[in-house]
Z-matrix of the N, CA and C atoms (Angstrom, degrees):
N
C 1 1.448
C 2 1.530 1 108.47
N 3 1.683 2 112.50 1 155.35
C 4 1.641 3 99.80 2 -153.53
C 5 1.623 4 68.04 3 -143.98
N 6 1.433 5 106.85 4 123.36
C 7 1.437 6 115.81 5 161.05
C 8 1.557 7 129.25 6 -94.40
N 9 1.660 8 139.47 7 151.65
C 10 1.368 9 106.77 8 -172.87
C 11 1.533 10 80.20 9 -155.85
N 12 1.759 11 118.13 10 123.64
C 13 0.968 12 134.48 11 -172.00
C 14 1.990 13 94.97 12 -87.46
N 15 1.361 14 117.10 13 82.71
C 16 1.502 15 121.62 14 -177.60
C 17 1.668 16 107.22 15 -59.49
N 18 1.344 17 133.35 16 8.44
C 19 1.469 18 134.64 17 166.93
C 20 1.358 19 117.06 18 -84.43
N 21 1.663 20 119.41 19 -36.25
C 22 1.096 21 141.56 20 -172.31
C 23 1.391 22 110.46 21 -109.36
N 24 1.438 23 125.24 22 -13.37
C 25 1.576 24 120.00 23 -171.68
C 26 2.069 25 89.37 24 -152.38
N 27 0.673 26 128.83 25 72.48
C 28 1.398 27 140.00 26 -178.78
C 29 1.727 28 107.95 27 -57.38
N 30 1.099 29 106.79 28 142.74
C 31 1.923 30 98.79 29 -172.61
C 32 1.742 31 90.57 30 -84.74
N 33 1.350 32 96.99 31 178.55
C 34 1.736 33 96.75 32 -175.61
C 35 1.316 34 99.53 33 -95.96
N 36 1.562 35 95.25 34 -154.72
C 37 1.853 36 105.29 35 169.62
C 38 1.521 37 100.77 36 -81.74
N 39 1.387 38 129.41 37 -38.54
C 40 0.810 39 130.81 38 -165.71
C 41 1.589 40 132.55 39 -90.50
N 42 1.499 41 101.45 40 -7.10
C 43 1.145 42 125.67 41 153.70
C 44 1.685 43 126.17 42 -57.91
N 45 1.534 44 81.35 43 -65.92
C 46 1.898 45 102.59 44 166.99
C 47 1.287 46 103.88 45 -46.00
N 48 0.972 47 111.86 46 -71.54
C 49 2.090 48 108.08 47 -169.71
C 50 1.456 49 109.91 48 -53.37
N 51 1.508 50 134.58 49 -22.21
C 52 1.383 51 126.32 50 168.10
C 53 1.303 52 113.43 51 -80.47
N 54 1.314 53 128.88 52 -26.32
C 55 1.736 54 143.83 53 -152.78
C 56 2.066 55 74.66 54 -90.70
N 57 1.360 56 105.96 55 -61.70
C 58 1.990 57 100.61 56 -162.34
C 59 1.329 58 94.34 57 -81.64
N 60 1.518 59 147.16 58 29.56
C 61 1.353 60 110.53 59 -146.02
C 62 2.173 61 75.32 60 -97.68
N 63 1.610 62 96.73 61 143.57
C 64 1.387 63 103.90 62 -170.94
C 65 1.598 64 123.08 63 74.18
N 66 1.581 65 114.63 64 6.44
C 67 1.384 66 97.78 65 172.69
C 68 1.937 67 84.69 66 -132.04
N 69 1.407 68 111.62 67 173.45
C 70 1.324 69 107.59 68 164.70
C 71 1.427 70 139.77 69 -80.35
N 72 1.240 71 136.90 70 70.79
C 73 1.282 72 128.01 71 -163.45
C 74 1.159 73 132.56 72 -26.32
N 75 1.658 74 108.79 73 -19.92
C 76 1.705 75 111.03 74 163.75
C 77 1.535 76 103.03 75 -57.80
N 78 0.909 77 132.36 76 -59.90
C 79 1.793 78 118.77 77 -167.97
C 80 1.379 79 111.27 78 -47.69
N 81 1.478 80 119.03 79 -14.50
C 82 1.454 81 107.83 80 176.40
C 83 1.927 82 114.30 81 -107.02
N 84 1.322 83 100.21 82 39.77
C 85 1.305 84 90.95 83 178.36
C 86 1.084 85 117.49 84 -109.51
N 87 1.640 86 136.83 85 129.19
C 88 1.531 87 134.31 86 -164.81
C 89 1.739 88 106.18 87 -73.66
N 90 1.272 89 102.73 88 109.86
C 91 1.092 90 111.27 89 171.30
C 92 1.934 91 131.42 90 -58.25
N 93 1.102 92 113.07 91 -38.22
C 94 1.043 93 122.62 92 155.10
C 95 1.367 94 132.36 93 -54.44
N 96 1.927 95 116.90 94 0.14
C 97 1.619 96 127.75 95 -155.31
C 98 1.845 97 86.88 96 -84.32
N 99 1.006 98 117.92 97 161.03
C 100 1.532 99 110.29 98 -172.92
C 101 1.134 100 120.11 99 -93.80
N 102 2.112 101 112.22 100 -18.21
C 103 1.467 102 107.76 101 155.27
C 104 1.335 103 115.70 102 -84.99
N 105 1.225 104 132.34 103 0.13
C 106 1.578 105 121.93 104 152.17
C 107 1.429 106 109.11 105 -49.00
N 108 1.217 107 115.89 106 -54.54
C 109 1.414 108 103.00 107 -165.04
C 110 1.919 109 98.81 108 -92.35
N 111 1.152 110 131.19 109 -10.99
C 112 1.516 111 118.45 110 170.59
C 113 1.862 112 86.98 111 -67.02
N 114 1.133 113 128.74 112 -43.13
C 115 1.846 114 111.48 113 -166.03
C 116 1.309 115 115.43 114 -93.54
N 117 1.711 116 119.08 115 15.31
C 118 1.143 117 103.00 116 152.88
C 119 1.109 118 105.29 117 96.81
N 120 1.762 119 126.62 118 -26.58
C 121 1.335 120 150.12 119 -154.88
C 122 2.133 121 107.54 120 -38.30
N 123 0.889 122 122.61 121 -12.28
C 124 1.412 123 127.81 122 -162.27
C 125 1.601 124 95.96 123 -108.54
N 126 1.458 125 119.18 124 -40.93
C 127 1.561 126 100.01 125 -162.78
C 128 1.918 127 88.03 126 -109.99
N 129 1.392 128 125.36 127 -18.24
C 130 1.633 129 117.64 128 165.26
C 131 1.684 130 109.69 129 -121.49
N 132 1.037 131 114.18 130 73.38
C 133 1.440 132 119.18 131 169.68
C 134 1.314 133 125.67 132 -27.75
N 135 0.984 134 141.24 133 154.08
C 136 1.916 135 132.02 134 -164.60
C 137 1.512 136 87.27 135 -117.68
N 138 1.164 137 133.78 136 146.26
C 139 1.317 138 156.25 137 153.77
C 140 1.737 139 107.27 138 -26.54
N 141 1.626 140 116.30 139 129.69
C 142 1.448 141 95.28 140 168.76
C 143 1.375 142 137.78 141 -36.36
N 144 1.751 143 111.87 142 -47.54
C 145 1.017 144 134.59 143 -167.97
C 146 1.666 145 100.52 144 -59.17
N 147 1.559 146 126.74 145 -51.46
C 148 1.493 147 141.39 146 170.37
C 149 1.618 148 109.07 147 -38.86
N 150 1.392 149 92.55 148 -51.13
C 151 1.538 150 111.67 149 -167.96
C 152 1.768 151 103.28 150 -50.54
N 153 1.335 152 98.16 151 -71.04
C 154 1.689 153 98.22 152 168.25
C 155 0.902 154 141.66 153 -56.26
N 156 1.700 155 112.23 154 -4.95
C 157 1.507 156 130.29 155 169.51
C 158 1.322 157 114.74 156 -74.62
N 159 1.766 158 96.41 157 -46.88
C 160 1.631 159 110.62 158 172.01
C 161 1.479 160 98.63 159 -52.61
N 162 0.949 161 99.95 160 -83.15
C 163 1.742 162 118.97 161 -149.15
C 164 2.173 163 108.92 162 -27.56
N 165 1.447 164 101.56 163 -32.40
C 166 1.373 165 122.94 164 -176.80
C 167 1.244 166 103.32 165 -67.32
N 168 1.475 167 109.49 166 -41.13
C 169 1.836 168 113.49 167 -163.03
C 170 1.378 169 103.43 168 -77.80
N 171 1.447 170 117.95 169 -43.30
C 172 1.771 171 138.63 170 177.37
C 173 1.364 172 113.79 171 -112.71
N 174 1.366 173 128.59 172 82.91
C 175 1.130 174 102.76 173 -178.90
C 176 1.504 175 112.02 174 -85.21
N 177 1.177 176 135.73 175 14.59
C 178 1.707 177 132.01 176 148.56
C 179 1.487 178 93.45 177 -57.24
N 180 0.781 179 158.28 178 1.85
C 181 1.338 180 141.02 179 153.78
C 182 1.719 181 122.86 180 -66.90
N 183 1.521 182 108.38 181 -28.56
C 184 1.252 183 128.57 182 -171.66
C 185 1.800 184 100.72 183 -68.22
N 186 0.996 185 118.42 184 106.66
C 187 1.942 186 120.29 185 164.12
C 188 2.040 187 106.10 186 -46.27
N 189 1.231 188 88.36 187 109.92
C 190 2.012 189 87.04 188 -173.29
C 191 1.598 190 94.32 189 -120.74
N 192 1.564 191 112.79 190 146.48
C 193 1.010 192 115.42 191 6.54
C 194 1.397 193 135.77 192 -85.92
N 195 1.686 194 125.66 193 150.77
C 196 1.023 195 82.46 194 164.13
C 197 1.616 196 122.53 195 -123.74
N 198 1.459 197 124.10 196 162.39
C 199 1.621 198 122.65 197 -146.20
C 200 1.597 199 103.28 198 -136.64
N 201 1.255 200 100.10 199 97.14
C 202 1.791 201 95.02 200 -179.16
C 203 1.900 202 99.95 201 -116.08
N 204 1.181 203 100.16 202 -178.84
C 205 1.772 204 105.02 203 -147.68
C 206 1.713 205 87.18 204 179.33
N 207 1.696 206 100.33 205 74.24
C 208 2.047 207 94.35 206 168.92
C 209 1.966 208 76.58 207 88.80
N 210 1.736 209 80.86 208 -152.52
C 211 1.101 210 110.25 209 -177.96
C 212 1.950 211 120.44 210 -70.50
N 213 1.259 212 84.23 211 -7.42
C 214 2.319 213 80.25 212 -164.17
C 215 1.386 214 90.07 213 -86.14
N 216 1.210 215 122.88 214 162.39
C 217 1.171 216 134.09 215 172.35
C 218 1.673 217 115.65 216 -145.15
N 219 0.912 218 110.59 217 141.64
C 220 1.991 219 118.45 218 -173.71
C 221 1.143 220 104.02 219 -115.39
N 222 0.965 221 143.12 220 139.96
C 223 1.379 222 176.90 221 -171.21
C 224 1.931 223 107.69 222 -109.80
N 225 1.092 224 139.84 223 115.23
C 226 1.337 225 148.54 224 149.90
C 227 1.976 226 86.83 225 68.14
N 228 1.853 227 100.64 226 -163.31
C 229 1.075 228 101.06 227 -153.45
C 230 1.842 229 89.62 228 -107.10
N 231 1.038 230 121.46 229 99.05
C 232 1.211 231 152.45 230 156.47
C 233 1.233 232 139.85 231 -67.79
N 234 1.334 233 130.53 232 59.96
C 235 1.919 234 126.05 233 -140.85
C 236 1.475 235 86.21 234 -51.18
N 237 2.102 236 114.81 235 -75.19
C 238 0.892 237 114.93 236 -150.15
C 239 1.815 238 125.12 237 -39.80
N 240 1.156 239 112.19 238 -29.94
C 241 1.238 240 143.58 239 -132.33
C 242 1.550 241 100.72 240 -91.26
N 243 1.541 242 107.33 241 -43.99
C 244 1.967 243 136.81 242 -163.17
C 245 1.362 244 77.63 243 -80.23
N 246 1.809 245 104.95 244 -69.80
C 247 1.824 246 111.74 245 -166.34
C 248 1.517 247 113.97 246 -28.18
N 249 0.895 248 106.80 247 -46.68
C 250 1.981 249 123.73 248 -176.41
C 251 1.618 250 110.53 249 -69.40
N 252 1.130 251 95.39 250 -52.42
C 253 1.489 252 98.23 251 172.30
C 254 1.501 253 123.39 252 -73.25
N 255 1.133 254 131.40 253 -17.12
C 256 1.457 255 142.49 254 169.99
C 257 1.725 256 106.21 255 -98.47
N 258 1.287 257 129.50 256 11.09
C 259 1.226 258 137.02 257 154.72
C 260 1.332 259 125.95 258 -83.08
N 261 1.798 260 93.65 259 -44.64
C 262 1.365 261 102.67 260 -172.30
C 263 1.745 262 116.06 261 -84.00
């Protein structure tokens, strides 16, 4: 298991685009982050491509934890979600 404190070691842009590449990085944005809600982010959504721009610049924007295993990836703290993924 490989831990990564994203406050102190932040993923890049280019990180992000391999971590979402094929899912939407909007679903992983913490809604509760406080420039989510200074940009409005819920009623004008930013473009994926934006999204990963954001997410690099702030990564409190990023929904943590987050828990990948291969290809699946989890988003925040999810029992059902981990359970499945620690099965497979």
């Amino acid at each position: 298991m490989v831990e990564r404190d994203l406050g102190r070691d932040p993923l890049s842009a280019a990180e992000l685009e391999a971590l979402f590449r094929g899912r939407d990085p909007r679903g992983f944005l913490n809604t509760r982050n406080e420039t989510y809600r200074k940009l409005n982010m819920k009623e004008r959504p930013p473009s994926p491509r934006a999204t990963v721009r954001l997410m690099a610049q702030e990564p409190n924007l990023i929904r943590r934890p987050l828990t990948i295993r291969g290809a699946a990836l989890v988003a925040g703290f999810d029992e059902e979600a981990l359970l499945r993924l620690l099965r497979s």
